[in-house]
N, C-alpha and C positions, 0 to 999 in steps of 0.2 A: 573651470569655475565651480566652484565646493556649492552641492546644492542642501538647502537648510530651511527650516520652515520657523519662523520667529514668530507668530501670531499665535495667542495664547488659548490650550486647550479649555476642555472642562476637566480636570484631573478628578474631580468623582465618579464621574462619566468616563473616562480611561481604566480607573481602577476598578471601580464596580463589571466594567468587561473581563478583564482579566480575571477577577475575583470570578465571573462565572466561566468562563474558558476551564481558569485551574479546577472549578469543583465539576463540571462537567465530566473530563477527563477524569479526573480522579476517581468521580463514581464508577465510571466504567470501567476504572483498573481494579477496584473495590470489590464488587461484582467476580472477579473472578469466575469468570462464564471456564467451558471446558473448553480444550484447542482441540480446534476443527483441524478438516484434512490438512491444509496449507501448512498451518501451525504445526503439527505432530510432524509430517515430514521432517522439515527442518529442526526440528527438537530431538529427533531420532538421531540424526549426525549430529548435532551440538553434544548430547550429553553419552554418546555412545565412543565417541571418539578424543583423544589425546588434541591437544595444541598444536602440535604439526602432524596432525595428519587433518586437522583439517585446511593444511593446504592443496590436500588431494583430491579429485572429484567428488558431491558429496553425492549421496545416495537419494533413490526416489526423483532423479532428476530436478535438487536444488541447486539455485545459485543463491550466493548471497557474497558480498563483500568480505574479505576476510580478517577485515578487521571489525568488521561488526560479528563476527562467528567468534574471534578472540574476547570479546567486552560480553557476549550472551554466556560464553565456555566459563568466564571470572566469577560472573555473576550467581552461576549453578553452585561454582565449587566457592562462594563466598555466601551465599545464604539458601545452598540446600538448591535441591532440582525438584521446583514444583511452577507450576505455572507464572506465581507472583517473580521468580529470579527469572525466568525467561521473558516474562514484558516488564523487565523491569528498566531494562535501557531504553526501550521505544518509549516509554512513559516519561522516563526523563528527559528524553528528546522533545516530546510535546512540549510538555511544560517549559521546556528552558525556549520553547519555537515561540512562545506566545510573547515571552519578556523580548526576544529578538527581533520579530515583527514589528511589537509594540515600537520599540525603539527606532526601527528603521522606516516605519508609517510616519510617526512624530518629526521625523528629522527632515525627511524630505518631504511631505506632500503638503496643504494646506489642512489646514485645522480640519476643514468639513471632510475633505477626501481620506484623512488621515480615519477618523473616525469611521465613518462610510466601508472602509476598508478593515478598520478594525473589529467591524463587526459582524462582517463577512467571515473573517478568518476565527474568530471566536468560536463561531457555532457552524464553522465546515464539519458535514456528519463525517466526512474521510479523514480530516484532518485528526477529531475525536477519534475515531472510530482505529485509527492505525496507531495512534497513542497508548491502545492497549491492546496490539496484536504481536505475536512474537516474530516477527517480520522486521524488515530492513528498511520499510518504505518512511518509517519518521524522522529516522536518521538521515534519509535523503533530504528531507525538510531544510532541517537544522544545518546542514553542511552546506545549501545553497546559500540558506539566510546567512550563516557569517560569511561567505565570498560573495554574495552582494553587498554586507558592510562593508569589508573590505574595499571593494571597490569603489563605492560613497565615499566614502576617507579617502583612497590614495589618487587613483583617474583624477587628472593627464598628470600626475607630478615622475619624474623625470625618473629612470630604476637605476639607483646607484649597487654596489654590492653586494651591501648589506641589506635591501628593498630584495633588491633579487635571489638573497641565499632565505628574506624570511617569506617570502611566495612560494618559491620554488619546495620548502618545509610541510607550506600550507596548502600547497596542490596536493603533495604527495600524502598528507593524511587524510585529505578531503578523498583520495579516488582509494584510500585504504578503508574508509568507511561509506561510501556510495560510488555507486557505479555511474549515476548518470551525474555527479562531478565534474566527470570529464567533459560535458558540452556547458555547462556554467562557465569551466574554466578558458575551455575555447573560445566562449563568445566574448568574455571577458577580456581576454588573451588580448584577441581579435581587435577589439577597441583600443586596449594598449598600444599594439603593432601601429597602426592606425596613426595616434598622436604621437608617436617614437619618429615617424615619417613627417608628419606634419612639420614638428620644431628639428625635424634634421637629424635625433638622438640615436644617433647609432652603433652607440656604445650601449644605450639602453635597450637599441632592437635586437641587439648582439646576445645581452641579457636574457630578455624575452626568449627569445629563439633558443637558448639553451634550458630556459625551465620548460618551455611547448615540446623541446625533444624526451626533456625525463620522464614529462606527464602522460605525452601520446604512446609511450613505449611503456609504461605503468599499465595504462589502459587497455593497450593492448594483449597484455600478460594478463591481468585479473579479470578485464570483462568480456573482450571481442572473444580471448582465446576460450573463453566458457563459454558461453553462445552458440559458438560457429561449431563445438559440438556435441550439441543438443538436439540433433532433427526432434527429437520428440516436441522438445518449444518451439520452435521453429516453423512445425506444423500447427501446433496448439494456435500460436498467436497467427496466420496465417489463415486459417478458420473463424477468428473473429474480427477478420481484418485489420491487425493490428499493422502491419506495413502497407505503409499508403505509396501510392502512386506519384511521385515528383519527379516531372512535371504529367501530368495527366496526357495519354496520349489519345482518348476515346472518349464520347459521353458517359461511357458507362465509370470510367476510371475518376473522372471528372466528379459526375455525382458520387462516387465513392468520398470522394477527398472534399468534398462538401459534409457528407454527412460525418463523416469521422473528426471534423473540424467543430460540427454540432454536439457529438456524444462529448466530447470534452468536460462540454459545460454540465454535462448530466453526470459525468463520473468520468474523472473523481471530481467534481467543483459542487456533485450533488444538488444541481438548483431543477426546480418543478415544470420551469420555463426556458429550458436551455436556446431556443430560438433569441426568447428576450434578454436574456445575457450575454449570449454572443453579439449581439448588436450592441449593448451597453457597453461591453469589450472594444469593440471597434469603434464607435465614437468617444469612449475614454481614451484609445490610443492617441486617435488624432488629435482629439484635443490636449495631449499630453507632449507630443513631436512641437506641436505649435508653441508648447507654454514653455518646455523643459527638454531639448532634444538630450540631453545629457541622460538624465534620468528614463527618458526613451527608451536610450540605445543601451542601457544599462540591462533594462529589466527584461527586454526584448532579445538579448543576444545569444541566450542559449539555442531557440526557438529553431533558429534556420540547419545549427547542428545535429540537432532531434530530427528533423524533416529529412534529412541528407543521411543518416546513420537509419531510419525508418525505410526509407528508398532502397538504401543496400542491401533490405534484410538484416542489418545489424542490432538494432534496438525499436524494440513496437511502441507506435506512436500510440496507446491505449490504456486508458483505465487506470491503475494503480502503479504504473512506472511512471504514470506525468507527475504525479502528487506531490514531487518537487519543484514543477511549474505553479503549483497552486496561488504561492505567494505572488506572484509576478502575476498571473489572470485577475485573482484579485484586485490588484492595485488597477491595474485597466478599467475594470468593471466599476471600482469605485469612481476611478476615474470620471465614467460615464452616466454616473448617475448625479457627478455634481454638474456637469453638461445641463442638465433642466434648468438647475439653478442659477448657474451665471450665464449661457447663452440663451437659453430657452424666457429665461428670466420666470418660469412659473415651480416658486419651491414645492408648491404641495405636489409635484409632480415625484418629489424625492423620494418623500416621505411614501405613495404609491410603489415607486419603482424597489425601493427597499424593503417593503412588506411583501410586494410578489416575490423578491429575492430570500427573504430568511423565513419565510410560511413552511414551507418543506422542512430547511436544516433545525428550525428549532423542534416542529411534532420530533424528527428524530432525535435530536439531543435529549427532548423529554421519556425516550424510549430507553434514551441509554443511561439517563439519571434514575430510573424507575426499575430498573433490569428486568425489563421485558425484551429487550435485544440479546438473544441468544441466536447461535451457528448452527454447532451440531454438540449437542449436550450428551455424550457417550457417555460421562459419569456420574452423573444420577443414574443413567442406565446400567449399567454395572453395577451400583451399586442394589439398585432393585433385585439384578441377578443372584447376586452374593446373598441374599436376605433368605431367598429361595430354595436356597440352590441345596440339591442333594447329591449323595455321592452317588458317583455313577453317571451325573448327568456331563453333557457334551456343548459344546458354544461353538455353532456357526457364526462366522466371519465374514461379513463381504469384503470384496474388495477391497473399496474406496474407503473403508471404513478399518483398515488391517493397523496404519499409522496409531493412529488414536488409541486402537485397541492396547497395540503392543508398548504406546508408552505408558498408560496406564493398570496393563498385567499384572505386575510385580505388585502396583499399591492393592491391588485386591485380591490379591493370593492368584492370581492363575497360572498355572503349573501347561508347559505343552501339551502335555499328555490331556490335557481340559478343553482343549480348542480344534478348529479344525480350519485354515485359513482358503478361503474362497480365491477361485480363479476368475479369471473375463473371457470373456463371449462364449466360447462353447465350454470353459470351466469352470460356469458361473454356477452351477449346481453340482454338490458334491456330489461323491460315487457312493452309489446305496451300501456298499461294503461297510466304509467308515461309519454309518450312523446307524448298520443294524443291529452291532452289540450293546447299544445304547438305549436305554428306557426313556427316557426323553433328550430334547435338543431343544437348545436355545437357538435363535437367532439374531443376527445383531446387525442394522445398519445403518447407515449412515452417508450424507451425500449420493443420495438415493431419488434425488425430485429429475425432473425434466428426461431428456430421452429416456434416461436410468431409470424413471418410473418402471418403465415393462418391462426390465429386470427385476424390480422390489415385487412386482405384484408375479411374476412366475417364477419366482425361490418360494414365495409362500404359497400358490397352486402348488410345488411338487411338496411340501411338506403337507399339506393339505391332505395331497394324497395318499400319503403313507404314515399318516399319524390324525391326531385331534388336537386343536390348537385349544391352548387351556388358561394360558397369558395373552392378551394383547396391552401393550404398553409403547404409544407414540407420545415422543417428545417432540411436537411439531414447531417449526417459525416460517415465520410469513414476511420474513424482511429477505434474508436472505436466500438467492435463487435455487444454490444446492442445499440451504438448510435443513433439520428435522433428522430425528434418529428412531428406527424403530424396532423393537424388540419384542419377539413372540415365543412362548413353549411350546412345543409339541409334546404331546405323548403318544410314545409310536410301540406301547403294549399291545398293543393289535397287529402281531408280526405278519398274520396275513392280508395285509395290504402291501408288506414290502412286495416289487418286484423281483 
């Protein structure tokens, strides 16, 4: 049964959202803030390497889809390699996610939930926020949104050939531009298989089963096979307990898979109350199994493949890989707020439950229209350095901070023989050798906060030590956890302090 919403919106009310969705977004791509660590990695192999080779592992321990590396690689070499051609596909992805949403809220839900929902997804600060980051995660948006249309339109109608040859097209570009596709397309599948059994169609599950062969063998060449060897993510996500326990064999595994069920709604879904939206979630479900099992089992079916590929250690159930669930939480959560309304029967409890919901994403959206949302701003800091800078002088490197530097070297003349790139843990401070033919030394860092702190504060005790700081210059932020860049001189003409 084709599910369809026939009760008339407020189309100023629709459009005036999207109008602030797109200007939203837009400022923040505007902005051209600098690219942080994440960022540069992955820009490092986009614009350093040819078309086929980045089918080869890429550097810095990225993954990203390789069809989204092919559309950032077009992008460089069709308007220049500066930050705007690297977010410039995640940007178009936002914006074309909003008219797709819009669309797909309008079609199936009721006018209020449709809205309710729409307004959620307007002012997601993740949603914003990966719109203009040079990252893959808004591409994963977009590619669930159109195989949930898809699905809206086709589910239960019967896969004839030509159904089957243009799915089977549309799996395989979807898992060539996202990786987490692949449990969309399963849970999808899934339901297919499902009513292919039900009405007997076994020509159709015949179908089926040979696009679920190309897909899961796709997926296992472009994502599992990158993954499975990365210890380094592996551990990374491991650490912030990104693979959850299913099924829970302990209390302690138990309350894990409770609480990682909670951070959801904090990130990526970014709300202030994640307690009160996971509940809103789950009374919007029910009341949605009740009103519309179709739509249900639609928006719900990636879910269980996430949980099961999480389990394996194959894919973390955390933070900026769900953000292709977004769409589908949302609609729950809106779900759950028109619950006050028609069971509770007390509206003003909506109008409540939607103000504790968009208090948080809007301060931020006003953060990101105002460009006070900045990462890690290395290019203003470089350029302070270049203003400065005398010959002879030298530029320490952290770490964490090496990406960023080296993609933007070249634009401010930095020559190797100008730098000196920092090691970890115990080669976290350079060798007094390198820096004592040197009249001064810059410093430079970046993703520098939390444990890392008591690395930033003793790189500048040892230079401390064996020089005069003569520059202090932080580019601080407070939104973000590893944010803030900071940059000091020394002058180390006082050679008797070297050791």
């Amino acid at each position: 049964m084709p599910i369809s919403n026939t009760r008339p919106v407020n189309t100023i009310l629709v459009v005036s959202l999207l109008g602030f969705g797109i200007a939203s977004r837009t400022a923040l791509y505007f902005w051209n803030r600098s690219l942080w660590l994440d960022e540069a990695m992955l820009a490092l192999n986009v614009t350093h390497r040819t078309y086929a080779e980045l089918l080869q592992p890429l550097d810095y321990n990225q993954r990203a889809p390789f069809g989204f590396l092919l559309l950032e690689r077009l992008a460089v070499d069709v308007f220049g390699n500066s930050e705007w051609s690297l977010r410039f596909f995640p940007f178009f992805c936002g914006l074309v996610s909003l008219a797709l949403f819009s669309r797909l809220a309008l079609r199936v839900l009721p006018s209020a939930v449709a809205l309710f929902a729409l307004s959620l997804f307007v002012v997601s600060p993740t949603l914003i926020y990966y719109s203009a980051e040079a990252k893959q995660y808004s591409s994963d948006v977009i590619v669930a949104l159109v195989l949930y249309t898809i699905a809206i339109s086709e589910l239960p109608q019967r896969l004839s050939w030509t159904r089957a040859l243009v799915l089977a097209v549309v799996g395989l570009a979807a898992l060539f531009l996202s990786h987490p596709a692949f449990f969309v397309l399963a849970g999808l599948g899934s339901l297919w298989a499902i009513s292919a059994i039900h009405v007997r169609d076994w020509k159709g599950l015949a179908l089926l089963a040979s696009c679920g062969l190309v897909w899961f063998m796709l997926f296992g060449m472009l994502s599992y096979r990158e993954l499975s060897r990365s210890p380094i993510l592996i551990e990374y996500w491991e650490q912030r307990h990104g693979f959850i326990p299913v099924p829970p064999s302990s209390f302690t595994e138990a309350r894990q898979l409770f609480e990682t069920f909670l951070a959801v709604f904090e990130n990526p879904l970014g709300f202030a109350f994640p307690g009160f939206a996971a509940f809103l979630f789950l009374a919007g479900t029910i009341d949605m199994f009740t009103r519309d099992r179709k739509l249900f089992f639609i928006i719900l079916s990636p879910i269980p493949f996430v949980l099961l590929a999480s389990a394996l250690h194959m894919y973390p159930f955390s933070e900026r890989l769900l953000l292709f669930m977004v769409p589908c939480l949302l609609i729950g959560i809106a779900e759950g707020i028109n619950v006050f309304r028609t069971q509770l029967l007390v509206p003003s409890l909506c109008a409540v439950a939607l103000a504790m919901l968009l208090a948080k994403p809007l301060a931020t959206t006003k953060d990101f229209i105002s460009g006070r949302y900045t990462v890690e701003e290395v290019r203003p800091a470089l350029w302070h350095a270049t203003t400065q800078w005398r010959s002879g002088d030298l530029i320490y490197v952290y770490h964490s901070t090496i990406p960023a530097f080296l993609y933007y070297a070249n634009d401010f003349g930095f020559k190797p023989a100008d730098y000196v790139l920092g090691g970890e843990d115990s080669g976290v401070l350079p060798d007094a050798g390198v820096v004592r033919s040197n009249s001064r030394v810059w410093v430079l860092l970046s993703h520098a906060k939390g444990a890392r702190a008591v690395e930033r504060t003793r790189i500048r005790e040892y230079f401390n030590g064996i020089g005069r700081e003569v520059i202090k210059s932080e580019y601080t932020d407070d939104w973000h956890p590893f944010g803030g860049v900071w940059l000091w001189l020394f002058d180390l003409t006082e050679r008797n302090k070297l050791p």
